[in-house]
C-alpha positions as CSV (number, residue, x, y, z in Angstrom):
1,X,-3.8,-14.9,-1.1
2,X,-6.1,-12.1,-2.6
3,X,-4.2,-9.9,-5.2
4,X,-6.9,-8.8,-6.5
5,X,-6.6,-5.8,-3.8
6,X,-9.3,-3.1,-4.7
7,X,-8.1,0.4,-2.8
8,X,-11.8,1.4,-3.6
9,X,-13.1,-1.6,-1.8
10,X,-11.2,-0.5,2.0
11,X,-10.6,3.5,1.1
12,X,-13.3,3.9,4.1
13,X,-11.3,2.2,6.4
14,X,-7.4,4.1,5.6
15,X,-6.5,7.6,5.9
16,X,-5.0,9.5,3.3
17,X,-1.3,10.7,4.3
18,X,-0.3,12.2,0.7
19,X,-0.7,11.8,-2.8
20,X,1.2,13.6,-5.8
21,X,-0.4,11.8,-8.4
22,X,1.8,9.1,-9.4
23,X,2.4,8.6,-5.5
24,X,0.0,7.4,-2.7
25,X,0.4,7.0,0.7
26,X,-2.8,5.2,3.0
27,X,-2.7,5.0,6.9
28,X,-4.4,1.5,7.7
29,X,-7.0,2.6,11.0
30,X,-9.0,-0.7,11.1
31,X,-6.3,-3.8,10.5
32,X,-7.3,-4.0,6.7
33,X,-5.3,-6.9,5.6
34,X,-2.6,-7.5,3.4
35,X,-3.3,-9.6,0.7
36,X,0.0,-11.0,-0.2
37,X,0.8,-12.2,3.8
38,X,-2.9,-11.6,5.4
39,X,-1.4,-9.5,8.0
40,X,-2.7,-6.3,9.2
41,X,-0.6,-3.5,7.7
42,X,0.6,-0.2,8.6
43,X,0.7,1.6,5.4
44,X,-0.1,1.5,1.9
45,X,2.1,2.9,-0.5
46,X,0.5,2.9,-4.6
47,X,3.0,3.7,-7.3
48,X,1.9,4.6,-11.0
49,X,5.1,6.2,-12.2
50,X,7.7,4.0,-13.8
51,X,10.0,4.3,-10.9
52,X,10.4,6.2,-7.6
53,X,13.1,6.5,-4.6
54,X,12.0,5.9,-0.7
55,X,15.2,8.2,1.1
56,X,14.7,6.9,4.2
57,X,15.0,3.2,5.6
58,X,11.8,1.5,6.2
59,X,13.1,-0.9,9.6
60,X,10.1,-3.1,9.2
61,X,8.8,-5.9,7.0
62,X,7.0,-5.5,3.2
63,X,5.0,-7.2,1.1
64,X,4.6,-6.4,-2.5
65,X,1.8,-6.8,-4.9
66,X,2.3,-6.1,-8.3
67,X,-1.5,-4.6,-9.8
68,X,-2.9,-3.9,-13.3
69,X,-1.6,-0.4,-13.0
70,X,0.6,-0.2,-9.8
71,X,2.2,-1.9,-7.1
72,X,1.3,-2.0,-4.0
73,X,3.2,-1.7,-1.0
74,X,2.5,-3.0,2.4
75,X,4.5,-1.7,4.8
76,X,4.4,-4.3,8.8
């Protein structure tokens, strides 16, 4: 298990989808693995803000990593 996850490290290989600042959401494109499970994941959520609300259901598996300054979500 590698949770020392550096975004910078695999930003080449994810597409952007949105970021408001203390939000970011990453589009895996080239099976970048997750480093809590080692599974390719589907998305890559970053939170900085103390707290935040996902409205709708995600219907798949997560892994969590919790960061020097966020956690990281990886969404299956």
């Amino acid at each position: 298990m590698d949770t020392d996850f550096d975004i910078h490290d695999h930003r080449h290989r994810m597409k952007l989808l949105r970021d408001t600042g203390g939000l970011s959401i990453f589009e895996n494109r080239d099976d970048v693995r997750c480093p809590a499970c080692a599974d390719p994941f589907e998305r890559l959520i970053l939170i900085e803000r103390q707290s935040t609300s996902f409205p709708e259901h995600t219907g798949a598996p997560f892994c969590l990593v919790r960061r020097e300054n966020d956690i990281a979500l990886f969404r299956h």
